[in-house]
N, C-alpha and C positions, 0 to 999 in steps of 0.2 A: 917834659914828661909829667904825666899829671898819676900823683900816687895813690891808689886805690888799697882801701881794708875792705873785705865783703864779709859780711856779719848775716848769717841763716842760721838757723837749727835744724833746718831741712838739708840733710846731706845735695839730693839731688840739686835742689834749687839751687842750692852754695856752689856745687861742681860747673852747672851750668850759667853763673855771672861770671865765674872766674873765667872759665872756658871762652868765654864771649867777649870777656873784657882782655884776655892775654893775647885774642888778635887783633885786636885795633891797634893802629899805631899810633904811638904818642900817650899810651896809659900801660903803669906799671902796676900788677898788682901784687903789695908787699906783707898781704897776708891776709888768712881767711879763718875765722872765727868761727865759733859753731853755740854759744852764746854771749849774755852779755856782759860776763866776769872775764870772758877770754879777752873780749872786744876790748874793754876798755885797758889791760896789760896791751895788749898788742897795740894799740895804737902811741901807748905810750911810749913803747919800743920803738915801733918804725915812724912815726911822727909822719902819717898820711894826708894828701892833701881834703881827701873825698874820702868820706866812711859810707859803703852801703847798708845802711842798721836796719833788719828783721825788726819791727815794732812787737811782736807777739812773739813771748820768748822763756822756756819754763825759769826758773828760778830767778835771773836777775833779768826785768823787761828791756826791750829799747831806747825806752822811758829814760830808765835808773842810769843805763850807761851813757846812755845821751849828756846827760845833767854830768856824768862823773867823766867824760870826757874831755868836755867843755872846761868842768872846773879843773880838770889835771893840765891845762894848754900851759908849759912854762911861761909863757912871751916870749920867747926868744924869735918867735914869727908869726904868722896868722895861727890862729887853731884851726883844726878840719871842719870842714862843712861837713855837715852833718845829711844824708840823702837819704830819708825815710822810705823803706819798702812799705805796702803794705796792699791787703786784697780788696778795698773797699774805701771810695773816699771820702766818704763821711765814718767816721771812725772816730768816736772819741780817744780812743790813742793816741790819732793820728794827732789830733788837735792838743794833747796832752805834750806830746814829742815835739811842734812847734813854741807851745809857749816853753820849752825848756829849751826852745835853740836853735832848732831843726830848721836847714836854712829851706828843707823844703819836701813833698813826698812824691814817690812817683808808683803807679800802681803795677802788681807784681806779672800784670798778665800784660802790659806795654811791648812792644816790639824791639827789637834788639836796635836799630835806629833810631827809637826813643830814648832807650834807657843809655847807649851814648854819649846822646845828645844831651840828657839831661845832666849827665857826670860832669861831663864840659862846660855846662853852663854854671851849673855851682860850684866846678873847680873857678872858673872865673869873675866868680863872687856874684853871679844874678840869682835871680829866683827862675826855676826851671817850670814854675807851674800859670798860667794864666790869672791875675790878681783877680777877675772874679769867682775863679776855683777856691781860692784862698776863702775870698768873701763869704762863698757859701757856704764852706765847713765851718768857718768861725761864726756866721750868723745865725746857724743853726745850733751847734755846741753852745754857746756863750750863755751865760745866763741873762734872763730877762726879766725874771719878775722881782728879785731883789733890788735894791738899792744901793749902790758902790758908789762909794764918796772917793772923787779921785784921791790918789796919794799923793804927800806934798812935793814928792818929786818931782811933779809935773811942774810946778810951779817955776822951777829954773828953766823952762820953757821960755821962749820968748812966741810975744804972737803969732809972728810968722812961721814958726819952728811948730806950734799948735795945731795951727793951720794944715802945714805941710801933713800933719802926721792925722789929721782930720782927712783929710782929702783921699790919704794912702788908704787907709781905714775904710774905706767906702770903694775902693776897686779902680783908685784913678788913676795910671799909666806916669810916668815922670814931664812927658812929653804932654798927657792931658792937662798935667796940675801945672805948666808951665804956660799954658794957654789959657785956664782958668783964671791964674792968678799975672796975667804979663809979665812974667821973669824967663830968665832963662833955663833950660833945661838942666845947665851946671850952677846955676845959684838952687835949684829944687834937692841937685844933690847933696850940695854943700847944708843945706837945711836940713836934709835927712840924715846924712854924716853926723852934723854936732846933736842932732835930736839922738841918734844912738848912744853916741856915746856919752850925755849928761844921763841917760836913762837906764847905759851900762848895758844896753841892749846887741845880739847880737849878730841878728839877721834882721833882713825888712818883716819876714814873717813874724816875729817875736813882738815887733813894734804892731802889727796891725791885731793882736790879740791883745795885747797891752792896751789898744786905744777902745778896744769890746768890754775887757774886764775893769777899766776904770769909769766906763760909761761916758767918754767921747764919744762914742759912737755905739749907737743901742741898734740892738737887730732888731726887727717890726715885727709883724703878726708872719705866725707861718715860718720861722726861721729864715724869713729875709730880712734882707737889711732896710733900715729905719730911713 
């Protein structure tokens, strides 16, 4: 059973994921929010596997609960993936709500076989969006014309682990960067594994804004990538 919180302010919208998501089989949903002071009590409460978080939200954003969510995860297990709604995909929000966590967004006019599918694939820890969708909000959003001296974080990197998170950054598939670089597709994850976590990182999407805002990887003219 994979445990859904659905997070709207829009009564309707809220009626109608819960409605969609309570007949599918194999997803429970253990509670429905209406912003994101409710969100983040309620998940602490039911301790869900999958949050559907409203980005646009009066008083506290999806932003703020995203971040207070994240940080309220005891360890006692995974924390919830985080499944960013929103109406538009280039959406500085939306890009705001990844680099705080979001394992990923899906847009709010998607099809009910999408939004699904998407539940299921971030309840089982992938990213539900195509890495060059990813690439293009963040190439576009990221800044460019400053200067960002990586952090010395990075540093407990090894090269290959650099690499790895070079490659990801740029929209390359796990299966690409394994052909790229002649390793196996499970040494690329094991790469991306210990890269999260010396980096404290919590989704792949977190890591490929991380590799934008410390200038590993710089977007080119035009908000594509460099």
């Amino acid at each position: 059973m994979t445990r859904v919180l659905v997070v709207d302010d829009q009564f309707l919208i809220r009626a109608g994921l819960v409605g969609l998501l309570r007949a599918a089989p194999g997803v429970e949903v253990v509670g429905e929010a209406a912003d994101g002071a409710e969100a983040v009590e309620l998940a602490a409460q039911t301790s869900p596997d999958v949050v559907l978080m409203d980005i646009r939200m009066p008083d506290m954003s999806g932003i703020t609960a995203t971040e207070r969510i994240l940080a309220g995860a005891d360890g006692a297990g995974p924390p919830p993936r985080i499944l960013v709604l929103t109406t538009f995909d280039l959406d500085e929000y939306v890009y705001a709500a990844l680099r705080a966590g979001a394992s990923g967004f899906l847009l709010k006019d998607a099809g009910p076989e999408r939004l699904l599918a998407a539940v299921a694939a971030v309840a089982g820890g992938d990213t539900l969006f195509a890495p060059s969708v990813t690439r293009r909000l963040i190439a576009a959003l990221a800044p460019r014309d400053r200067a960002v001296e990586p952090p010395a974080d990075l540093a407990v990197l090894t090269a290959r682990e650099m690499e790895v998170l070079r490659l990801i950054a740029q929209g390359l598939s796990n299966t690409d960067i394994a052909d790229r670089l002649y390793i196996s597709e499970a040494t690329v994850k094991t790469h991306l594994n210990r890269t999260m976590s010396k980096l404290d990182l919590g989704s792949r999407a977190q890591a490929v804004v991380l590799a934008y805002e410390t200038g590993l990887v710089r977007p080119g003219p035009a908000g594509l990538p460099g």
